[in-house]
PyMOL Python script that loads the backbone (N, CA, C, O; Angstrom):
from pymol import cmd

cmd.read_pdbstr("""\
ATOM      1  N   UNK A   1      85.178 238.545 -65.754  1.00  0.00           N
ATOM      2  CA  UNK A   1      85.260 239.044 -64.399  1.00  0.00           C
ATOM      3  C   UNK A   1      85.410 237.880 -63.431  1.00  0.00           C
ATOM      4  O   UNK A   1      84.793 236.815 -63.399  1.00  0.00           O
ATOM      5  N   UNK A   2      86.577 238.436 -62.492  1.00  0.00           N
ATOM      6  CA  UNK A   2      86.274 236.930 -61.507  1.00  0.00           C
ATOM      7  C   UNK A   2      85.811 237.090 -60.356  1.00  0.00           C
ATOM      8  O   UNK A   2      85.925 238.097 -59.656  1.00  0.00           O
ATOM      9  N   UNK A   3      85.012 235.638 -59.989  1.00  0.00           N
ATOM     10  CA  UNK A   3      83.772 235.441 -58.981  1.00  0.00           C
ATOM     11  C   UNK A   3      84.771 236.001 -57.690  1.00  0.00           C
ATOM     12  O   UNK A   3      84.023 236.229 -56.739  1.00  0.00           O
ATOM     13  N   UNK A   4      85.922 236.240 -57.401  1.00  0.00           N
ATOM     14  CA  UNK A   4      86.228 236.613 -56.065  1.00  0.00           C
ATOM     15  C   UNK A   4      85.754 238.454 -56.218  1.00  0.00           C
ATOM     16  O   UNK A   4      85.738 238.980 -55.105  1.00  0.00           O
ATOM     17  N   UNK A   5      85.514 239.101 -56.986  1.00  0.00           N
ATOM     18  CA  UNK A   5      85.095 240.244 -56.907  1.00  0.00           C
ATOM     19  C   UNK A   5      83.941 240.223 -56.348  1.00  0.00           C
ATOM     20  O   UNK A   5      83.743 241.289 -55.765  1.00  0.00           O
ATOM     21  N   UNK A   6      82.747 239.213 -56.221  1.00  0.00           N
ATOM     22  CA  UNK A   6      81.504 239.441 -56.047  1.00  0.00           C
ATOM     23  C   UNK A   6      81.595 238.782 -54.601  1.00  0.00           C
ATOM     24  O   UNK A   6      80.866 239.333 -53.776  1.00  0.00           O
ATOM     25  N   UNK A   7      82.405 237.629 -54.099  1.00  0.00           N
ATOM     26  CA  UNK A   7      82.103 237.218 -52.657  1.00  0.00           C
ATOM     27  C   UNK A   7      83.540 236.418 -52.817  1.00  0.00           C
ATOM     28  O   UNK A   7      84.040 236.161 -53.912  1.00  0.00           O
ATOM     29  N   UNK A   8      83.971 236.157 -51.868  1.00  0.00           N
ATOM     30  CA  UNK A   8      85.351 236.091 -50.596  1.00  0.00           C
ATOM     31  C   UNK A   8      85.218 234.067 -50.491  1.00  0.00           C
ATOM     32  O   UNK A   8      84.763 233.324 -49.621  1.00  0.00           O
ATOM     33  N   UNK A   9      85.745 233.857 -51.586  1.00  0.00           N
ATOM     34  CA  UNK A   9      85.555 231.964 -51.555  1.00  0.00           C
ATOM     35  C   UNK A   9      86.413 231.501 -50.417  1.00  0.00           C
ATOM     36  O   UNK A   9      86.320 230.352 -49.984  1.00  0.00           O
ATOM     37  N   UNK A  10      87.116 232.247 -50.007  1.00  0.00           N
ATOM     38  CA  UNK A  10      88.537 232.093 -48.206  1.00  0.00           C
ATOM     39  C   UNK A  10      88.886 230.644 -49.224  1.00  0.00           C
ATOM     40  O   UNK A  10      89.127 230.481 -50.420  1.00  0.00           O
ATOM     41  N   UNK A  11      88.741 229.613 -47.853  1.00  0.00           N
ATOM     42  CA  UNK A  11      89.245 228.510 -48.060  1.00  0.00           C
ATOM     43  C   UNK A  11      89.299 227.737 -49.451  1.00  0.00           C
ATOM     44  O   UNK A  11      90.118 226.893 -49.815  1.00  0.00           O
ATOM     45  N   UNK A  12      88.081 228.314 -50.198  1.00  0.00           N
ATOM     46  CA  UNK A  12      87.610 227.253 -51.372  1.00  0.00           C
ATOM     47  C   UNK A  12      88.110 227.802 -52.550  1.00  0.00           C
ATOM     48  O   UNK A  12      87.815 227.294 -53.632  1.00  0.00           O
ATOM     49  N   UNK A  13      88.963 228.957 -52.454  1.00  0.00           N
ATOM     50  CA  UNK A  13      89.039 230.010 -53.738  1.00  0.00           C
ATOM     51  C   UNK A  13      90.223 229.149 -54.576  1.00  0.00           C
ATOM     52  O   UNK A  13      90.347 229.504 -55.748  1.00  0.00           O
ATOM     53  N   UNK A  14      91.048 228.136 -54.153  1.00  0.00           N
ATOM     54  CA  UNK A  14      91.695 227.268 -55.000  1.00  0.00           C
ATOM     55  C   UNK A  14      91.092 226.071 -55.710  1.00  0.00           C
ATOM     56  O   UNK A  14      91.723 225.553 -56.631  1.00  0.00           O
ATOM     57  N   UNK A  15      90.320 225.763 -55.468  1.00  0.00           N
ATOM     58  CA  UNK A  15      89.328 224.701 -55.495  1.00  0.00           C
ATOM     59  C   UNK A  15      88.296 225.710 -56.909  1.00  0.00           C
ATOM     60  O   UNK A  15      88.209 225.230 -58.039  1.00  0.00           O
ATOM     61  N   UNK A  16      87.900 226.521 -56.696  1.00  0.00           N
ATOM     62  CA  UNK A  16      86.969 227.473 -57.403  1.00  0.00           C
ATOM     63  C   UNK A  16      88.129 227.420 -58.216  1.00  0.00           C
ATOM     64  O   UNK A  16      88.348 226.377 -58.831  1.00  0.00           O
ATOM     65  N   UNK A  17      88.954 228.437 -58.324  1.00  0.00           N
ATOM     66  CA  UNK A  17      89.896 228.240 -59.527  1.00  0.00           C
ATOM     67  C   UNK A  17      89.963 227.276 -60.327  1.00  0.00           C
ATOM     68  O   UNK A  17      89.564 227.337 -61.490  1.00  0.00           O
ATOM     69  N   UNK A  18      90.511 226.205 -59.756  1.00  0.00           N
ATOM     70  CA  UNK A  18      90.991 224.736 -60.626  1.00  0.00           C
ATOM     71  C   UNK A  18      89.728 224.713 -61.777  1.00  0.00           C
ATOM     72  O   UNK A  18      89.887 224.630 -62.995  1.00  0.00           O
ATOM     73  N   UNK A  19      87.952 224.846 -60.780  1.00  0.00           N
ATOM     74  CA  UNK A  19      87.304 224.420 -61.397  1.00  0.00           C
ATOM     75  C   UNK A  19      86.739 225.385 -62.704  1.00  0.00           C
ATOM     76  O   UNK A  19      86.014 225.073 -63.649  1.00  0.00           O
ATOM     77  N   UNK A  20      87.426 226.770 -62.324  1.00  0.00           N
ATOM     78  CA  UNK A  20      87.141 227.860 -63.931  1.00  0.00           C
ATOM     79  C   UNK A  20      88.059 227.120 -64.846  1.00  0.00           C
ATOM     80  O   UNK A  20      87.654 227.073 -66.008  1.00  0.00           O
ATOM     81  N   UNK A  21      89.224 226.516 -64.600  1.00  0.00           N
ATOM     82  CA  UNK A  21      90.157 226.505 -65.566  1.00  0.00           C
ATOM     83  C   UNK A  21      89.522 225.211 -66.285  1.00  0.00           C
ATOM     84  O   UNK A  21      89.713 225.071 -67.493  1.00  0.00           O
ATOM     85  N   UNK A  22      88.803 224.301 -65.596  1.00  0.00           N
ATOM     86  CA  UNK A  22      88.448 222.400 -66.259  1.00  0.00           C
ATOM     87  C   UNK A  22      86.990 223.063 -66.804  1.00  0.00           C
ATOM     88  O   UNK A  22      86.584 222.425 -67.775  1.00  0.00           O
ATOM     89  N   UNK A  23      86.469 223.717 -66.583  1.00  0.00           N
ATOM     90  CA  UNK A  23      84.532 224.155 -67.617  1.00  0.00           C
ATOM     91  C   UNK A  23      85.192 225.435 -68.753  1.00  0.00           C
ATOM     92  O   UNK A  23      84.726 225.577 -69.883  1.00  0.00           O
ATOM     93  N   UNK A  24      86.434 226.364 -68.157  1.00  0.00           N
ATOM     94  CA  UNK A  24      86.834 227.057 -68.980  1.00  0.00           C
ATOM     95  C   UNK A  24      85.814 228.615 -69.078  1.00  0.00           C
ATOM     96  O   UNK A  24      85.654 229.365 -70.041  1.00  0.00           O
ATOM     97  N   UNK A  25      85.192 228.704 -67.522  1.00  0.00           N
ATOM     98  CA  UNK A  25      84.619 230.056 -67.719  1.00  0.00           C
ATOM     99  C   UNK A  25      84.577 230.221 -66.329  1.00  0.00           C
ATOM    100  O   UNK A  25      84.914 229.236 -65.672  1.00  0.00           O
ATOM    101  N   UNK A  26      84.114 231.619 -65.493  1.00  0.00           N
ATOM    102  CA  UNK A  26      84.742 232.339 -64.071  1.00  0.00           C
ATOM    103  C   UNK A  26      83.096 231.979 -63.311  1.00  0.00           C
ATOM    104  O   UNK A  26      81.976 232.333 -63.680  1.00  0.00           O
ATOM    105  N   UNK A  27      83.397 231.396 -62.490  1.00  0.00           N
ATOM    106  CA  UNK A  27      82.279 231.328 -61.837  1.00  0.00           C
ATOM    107  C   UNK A  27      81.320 232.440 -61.427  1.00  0.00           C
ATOM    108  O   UNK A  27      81.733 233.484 -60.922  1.00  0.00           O
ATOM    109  N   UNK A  28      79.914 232.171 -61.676  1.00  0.00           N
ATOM    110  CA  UNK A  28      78.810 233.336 -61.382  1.00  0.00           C
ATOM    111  C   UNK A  28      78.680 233.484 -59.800  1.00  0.00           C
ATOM    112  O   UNK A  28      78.966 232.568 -59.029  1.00  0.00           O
ATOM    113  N   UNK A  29      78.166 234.872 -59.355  1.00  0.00           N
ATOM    114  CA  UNK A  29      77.762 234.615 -58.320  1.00  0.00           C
ATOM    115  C   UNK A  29      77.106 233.827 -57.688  1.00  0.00           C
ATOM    116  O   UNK A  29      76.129 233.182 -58.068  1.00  0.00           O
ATOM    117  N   UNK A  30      77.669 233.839 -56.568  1.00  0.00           N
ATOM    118  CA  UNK A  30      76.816 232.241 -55.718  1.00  0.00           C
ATOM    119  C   UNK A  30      75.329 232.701 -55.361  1.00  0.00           C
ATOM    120  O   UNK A  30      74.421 231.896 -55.571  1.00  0.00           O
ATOM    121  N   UNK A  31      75.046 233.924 -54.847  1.00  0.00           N
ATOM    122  CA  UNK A  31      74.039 234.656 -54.853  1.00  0.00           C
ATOM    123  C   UNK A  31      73.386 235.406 -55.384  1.00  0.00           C
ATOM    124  O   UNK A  31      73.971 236.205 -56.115  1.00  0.00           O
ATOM    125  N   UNK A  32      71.777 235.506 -55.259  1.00  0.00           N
ATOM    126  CA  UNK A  32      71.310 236.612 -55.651  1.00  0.00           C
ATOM    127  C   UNK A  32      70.704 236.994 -54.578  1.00  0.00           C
ATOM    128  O   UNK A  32      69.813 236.199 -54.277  1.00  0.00           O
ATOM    129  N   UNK A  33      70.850 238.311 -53.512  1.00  0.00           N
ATOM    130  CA  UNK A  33      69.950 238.584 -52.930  1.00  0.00           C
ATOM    131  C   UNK A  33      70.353 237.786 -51.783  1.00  0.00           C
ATOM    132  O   UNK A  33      71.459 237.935 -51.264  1.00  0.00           O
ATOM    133  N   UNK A  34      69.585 237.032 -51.413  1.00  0.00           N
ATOM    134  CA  UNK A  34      69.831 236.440 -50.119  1.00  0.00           C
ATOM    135  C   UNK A  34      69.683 234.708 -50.560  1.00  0.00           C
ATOM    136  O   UNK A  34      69.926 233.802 -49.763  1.00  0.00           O
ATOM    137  N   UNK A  35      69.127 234.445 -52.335  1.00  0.00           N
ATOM    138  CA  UNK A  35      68.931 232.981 -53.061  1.00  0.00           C
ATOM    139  C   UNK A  35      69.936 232.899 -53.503  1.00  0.00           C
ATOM    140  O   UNK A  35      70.633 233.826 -53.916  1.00  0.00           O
ATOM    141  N   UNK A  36      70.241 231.481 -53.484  1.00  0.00           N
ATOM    142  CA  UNK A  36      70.999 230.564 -54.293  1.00  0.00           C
ATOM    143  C   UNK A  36      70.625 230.652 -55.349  1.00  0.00           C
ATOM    144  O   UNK A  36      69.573 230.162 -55.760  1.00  0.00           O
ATOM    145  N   UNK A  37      71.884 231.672 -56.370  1.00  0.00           N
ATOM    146  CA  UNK A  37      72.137 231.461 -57.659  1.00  0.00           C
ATOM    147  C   UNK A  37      71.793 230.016 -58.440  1.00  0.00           C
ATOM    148  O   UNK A  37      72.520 229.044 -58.236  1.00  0.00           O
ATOM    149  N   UNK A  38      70.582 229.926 -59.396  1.00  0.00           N
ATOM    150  CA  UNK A  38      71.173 229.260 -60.364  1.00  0.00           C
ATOM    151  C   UNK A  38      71.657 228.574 -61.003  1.00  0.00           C
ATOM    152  O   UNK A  38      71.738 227.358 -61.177  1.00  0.00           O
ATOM    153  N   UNK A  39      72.125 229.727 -61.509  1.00  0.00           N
ATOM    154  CA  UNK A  39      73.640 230.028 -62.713  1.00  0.00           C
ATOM    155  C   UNK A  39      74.803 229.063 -62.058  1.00  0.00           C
ATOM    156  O   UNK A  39      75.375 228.085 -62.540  1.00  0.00           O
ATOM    157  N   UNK A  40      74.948 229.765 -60.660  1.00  0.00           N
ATOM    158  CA  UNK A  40      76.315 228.914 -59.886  1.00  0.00           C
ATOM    159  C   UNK A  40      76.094 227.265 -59.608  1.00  0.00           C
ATOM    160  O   UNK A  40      77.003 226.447 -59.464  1.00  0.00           O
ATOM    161  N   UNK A  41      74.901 227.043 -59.577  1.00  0.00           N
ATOM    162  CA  UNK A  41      74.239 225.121 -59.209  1.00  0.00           C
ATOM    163  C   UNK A  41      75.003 224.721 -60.701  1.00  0.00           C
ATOM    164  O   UNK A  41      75.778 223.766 -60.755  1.00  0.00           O
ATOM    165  N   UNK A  42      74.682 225.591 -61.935  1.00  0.00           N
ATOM    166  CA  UNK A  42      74.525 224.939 -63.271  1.00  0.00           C
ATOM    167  C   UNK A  42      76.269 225.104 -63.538  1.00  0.00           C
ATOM    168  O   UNK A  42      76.877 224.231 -64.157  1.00  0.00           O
ATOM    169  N   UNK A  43      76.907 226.234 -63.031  1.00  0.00           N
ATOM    170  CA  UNK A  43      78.051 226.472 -62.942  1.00  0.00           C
ATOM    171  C   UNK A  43      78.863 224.728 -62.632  1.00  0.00           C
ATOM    172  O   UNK A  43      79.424 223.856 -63.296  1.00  0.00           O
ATOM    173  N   UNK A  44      78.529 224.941 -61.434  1.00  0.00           N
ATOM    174  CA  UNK A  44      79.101 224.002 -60.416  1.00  0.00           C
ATOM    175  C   UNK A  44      78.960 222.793 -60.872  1.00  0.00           C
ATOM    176  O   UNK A  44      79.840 221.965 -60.638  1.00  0.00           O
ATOM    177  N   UNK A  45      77.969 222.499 -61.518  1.00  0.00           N
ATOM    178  CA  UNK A  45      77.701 221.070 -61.907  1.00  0.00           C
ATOM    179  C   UNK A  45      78.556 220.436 -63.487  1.00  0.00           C
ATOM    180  O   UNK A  45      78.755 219.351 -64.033  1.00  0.00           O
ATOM    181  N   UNK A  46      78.857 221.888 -63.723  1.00  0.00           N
ATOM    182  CA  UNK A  46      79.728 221.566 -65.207  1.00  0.00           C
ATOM    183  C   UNK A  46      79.091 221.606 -66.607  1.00  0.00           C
ATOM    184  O   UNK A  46      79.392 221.246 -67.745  1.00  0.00           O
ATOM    185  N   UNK A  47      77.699 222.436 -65.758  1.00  0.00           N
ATOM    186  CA  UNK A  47      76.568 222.315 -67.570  1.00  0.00           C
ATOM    187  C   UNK A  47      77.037 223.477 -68.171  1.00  0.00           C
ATOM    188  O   UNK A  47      77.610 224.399 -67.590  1.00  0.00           O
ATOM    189  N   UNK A  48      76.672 223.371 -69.819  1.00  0.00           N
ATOM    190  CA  UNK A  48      76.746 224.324 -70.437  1.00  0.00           C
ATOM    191  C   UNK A  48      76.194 225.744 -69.865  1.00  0.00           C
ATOM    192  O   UNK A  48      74.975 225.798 -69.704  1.00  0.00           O
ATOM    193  N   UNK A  49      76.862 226.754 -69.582  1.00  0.00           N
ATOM    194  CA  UNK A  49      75.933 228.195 -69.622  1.00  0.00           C
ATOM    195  C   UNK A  49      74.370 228.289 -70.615  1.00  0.00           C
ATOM    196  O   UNK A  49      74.132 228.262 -71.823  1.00  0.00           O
ATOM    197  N   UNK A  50      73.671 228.390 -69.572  1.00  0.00           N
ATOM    198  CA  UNK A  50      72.347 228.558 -70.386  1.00  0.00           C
ATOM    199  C   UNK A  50      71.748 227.228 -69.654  1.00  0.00           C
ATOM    200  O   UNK A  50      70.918 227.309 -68.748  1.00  0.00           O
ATOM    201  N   UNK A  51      72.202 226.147 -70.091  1.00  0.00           N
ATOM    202  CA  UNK A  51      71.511 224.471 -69.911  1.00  0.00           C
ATOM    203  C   UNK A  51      70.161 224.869 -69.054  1.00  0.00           C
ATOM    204  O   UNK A  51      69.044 224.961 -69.563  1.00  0.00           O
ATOM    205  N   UNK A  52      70.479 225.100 -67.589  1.00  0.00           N
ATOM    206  CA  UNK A  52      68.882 225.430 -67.100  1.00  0.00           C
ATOM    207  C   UNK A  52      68.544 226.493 -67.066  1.00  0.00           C
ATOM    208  O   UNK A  52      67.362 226.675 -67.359  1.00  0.00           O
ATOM    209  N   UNK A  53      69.302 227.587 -66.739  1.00  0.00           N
ATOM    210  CA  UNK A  53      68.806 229.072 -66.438  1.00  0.00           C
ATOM    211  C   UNK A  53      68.106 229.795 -67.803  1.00  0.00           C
ATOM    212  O   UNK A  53      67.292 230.717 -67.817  1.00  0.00           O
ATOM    213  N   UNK A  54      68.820 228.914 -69.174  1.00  0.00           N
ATOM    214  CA  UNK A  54      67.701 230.101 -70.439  1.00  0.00           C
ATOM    215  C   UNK A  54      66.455 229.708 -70.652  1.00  0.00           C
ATOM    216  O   UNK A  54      65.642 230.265 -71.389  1.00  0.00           O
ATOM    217  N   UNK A  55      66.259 228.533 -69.867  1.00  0.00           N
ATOM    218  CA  UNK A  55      64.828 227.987 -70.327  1.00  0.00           C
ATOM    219  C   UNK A  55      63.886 229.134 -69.160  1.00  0.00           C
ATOM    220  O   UNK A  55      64.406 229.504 -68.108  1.00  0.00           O
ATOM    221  N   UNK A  56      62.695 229.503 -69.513  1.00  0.00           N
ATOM    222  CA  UNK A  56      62.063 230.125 -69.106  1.00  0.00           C
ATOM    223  C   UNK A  56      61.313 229.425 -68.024  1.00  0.00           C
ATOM    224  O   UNK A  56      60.174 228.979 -68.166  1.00  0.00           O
ATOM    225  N   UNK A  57      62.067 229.352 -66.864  1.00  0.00           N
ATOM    226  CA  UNK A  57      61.409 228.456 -65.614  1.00  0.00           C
ATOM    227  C   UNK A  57      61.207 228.904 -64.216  1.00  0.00           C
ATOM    228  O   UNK A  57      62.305 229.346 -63.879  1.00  0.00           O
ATOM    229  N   UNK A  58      60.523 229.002 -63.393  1.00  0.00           N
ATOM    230  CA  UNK A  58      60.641 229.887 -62.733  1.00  0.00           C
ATOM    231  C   UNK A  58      62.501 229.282 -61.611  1.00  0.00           C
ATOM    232  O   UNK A  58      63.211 228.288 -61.757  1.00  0.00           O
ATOM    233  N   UNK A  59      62.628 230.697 -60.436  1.00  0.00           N
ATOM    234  CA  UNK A  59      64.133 230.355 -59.729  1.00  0.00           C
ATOM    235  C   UNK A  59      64.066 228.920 -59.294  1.00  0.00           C
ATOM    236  O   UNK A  59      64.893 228.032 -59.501  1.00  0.00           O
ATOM    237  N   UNK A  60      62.466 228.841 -58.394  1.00  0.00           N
ATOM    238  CA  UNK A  60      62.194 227.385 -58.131  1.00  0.00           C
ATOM    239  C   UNK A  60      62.930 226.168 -58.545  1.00  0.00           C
ATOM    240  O   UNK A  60      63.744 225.428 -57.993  1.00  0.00           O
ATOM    241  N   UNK A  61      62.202 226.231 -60.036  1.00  0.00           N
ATOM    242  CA  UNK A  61      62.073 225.187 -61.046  1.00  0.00           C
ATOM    243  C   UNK A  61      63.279 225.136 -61.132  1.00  0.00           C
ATOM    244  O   UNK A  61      63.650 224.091 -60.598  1.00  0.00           O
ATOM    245  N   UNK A  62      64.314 225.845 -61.615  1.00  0.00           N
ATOM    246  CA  UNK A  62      65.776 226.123 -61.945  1.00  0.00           C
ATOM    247  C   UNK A  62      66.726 225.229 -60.854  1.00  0.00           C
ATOM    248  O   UNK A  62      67.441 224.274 -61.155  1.00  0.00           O
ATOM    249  N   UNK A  63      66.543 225.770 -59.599  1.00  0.00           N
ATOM    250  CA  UNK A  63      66.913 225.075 -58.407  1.00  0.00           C
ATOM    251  C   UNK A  63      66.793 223.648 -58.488  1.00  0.00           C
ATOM    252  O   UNK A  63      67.664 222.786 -58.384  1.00  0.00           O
ATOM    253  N   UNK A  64      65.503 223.547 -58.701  1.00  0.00           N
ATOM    254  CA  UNK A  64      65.097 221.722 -58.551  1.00  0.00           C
ATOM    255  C   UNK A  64      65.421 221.205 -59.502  1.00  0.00           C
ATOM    256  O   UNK A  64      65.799 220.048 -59.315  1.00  0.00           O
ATOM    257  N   UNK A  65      65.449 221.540 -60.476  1.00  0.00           N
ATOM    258  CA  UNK A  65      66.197 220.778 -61.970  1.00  0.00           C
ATOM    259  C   UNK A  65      67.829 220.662 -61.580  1.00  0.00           C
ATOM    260  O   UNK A  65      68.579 219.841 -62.109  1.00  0.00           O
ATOM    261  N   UNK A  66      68.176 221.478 -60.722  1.00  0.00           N
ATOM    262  CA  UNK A  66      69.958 221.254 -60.694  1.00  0.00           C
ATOM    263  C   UNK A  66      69.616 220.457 -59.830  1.00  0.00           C
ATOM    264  O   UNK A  66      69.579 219.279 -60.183  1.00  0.00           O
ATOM    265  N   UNK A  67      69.213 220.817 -58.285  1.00  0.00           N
ATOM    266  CA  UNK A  67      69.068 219.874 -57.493  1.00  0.00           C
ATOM    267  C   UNK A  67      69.215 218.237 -58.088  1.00  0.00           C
ATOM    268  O   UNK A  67      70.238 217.557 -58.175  1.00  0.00           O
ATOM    269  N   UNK A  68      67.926 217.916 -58.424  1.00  0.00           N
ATOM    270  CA  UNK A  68      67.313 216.665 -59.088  1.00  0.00           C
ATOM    271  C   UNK A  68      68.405 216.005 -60.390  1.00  0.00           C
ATOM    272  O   UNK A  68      68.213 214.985 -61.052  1.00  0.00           O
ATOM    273  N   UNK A  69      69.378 216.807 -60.460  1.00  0.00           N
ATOM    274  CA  UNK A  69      70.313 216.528 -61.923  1.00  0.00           C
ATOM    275  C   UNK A  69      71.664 215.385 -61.410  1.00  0.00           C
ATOM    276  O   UNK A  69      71.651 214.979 -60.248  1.00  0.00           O
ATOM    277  N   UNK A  70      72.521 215.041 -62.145  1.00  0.00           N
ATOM    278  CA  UNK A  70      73.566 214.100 -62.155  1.00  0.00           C
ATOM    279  C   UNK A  70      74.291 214.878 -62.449  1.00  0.00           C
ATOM    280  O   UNK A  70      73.955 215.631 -63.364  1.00  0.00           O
ATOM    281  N   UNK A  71      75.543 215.045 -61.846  1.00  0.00           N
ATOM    282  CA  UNK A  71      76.894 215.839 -62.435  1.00  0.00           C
ATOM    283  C   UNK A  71      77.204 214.551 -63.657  1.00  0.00           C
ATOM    284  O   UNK A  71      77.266 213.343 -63.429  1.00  0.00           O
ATOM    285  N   UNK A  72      77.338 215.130 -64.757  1.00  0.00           N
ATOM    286  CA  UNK A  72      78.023 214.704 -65.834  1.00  0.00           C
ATOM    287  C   UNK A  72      78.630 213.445 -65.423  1.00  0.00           C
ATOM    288  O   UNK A  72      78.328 212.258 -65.537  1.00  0.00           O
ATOM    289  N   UNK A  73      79.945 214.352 -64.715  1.00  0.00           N
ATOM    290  CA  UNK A  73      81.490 213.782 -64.572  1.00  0.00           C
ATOM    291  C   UNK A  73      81.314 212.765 -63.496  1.00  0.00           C
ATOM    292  O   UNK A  73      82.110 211.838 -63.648  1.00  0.00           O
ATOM    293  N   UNK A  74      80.371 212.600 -62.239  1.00  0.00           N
ATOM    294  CA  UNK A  74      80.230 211.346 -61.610  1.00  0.00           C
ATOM    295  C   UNK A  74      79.233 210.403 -62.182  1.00  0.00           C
ATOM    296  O   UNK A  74      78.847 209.394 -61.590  1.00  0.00           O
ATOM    297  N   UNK A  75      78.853 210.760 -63.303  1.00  0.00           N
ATOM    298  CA  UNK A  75      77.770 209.703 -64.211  1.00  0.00           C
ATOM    299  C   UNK A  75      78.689 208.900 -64.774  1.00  0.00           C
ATOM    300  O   UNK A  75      78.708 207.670 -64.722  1.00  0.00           O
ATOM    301  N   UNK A  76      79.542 209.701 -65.376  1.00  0.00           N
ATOM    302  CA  UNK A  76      80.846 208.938 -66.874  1.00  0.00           C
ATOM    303  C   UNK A  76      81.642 207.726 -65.896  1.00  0.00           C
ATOM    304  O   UNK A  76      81.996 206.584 -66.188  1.00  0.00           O
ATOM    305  N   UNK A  77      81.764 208.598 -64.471  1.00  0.00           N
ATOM    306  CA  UNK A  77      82.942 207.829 -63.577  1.00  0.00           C
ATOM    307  C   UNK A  77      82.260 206.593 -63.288  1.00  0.00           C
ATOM    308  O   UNK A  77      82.860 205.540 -63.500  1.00  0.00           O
ATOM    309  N   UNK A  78      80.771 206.577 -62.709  1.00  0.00           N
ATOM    310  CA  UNK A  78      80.368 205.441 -62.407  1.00  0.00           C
ATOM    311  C   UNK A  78      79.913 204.228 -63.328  1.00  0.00           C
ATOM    312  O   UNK A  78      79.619 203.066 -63.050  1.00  0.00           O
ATOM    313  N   UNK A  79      79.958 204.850 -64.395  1.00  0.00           N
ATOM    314  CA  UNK A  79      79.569 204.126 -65.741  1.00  0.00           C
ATOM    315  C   UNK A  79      81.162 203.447 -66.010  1.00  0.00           C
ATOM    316  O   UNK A  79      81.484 202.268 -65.858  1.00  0.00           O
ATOM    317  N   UNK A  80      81.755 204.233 -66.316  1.00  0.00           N
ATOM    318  CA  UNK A  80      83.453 203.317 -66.205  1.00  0.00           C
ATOM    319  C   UNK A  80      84.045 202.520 -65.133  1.00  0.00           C
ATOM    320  O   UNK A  80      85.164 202.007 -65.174  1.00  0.00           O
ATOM    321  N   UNK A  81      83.073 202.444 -64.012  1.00  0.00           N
ATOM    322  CA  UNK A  81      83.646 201.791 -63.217  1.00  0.00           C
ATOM    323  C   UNK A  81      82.751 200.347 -63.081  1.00  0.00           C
ATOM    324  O   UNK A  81      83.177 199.315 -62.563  1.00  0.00           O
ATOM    325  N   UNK A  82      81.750 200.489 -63.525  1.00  0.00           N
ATOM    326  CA  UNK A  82      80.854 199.000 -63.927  1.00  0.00           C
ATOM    327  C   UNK A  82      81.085 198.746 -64.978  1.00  0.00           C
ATOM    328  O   UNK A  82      80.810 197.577 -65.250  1.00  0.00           O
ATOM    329  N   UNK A  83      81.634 199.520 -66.049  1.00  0.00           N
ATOM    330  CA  UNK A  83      82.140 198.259 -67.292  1.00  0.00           C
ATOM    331  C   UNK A  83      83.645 197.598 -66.937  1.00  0.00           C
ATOM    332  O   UNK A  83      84.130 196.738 -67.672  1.00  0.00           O
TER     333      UNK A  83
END
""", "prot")
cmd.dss("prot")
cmd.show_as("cartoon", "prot")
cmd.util.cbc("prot")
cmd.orient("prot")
């Protein structure tokens, strides 16, 4: 299913695209309710489905673990750029 069924990305919905096609799955809702999804932080960041949301943590915890996390892909970049 794609994430433009659940909310209206306007400007960013090409940008959202590119980024289903490079992780290879449709972005989750950005929301739940009136909270920040998640799913969409862990989405967004390029982790595996599951990575934080299957661990049994509360939304909090979930949040602050993405929060507090390194995107992958600007870890690898900055690491290749000091060797």
């Amino acid at each position: 299913m794609r994430a433009a069924r659940y909310f209206d990305w306007d400007r960013y919905q090409p940008a959202i695209r590119r980024w289903e096609e490079v992780i290879g799955r449709a972005a989750p809702k950005p929301l739940i309710g009136k909270k920040l999804n998640p799913a969409f932080t862990e989405w967004m960041m390029g982790l595996p489905e599951g990575w934080i949301t299957d661990i049994e943590i509360s939304w909090k915890e979930q949040i602050k673990a993405c929060g507090n996390g390194v995107v992958s892909q600007a870890a690898a970049e900055a690491l290749k750029r000091l060797i």
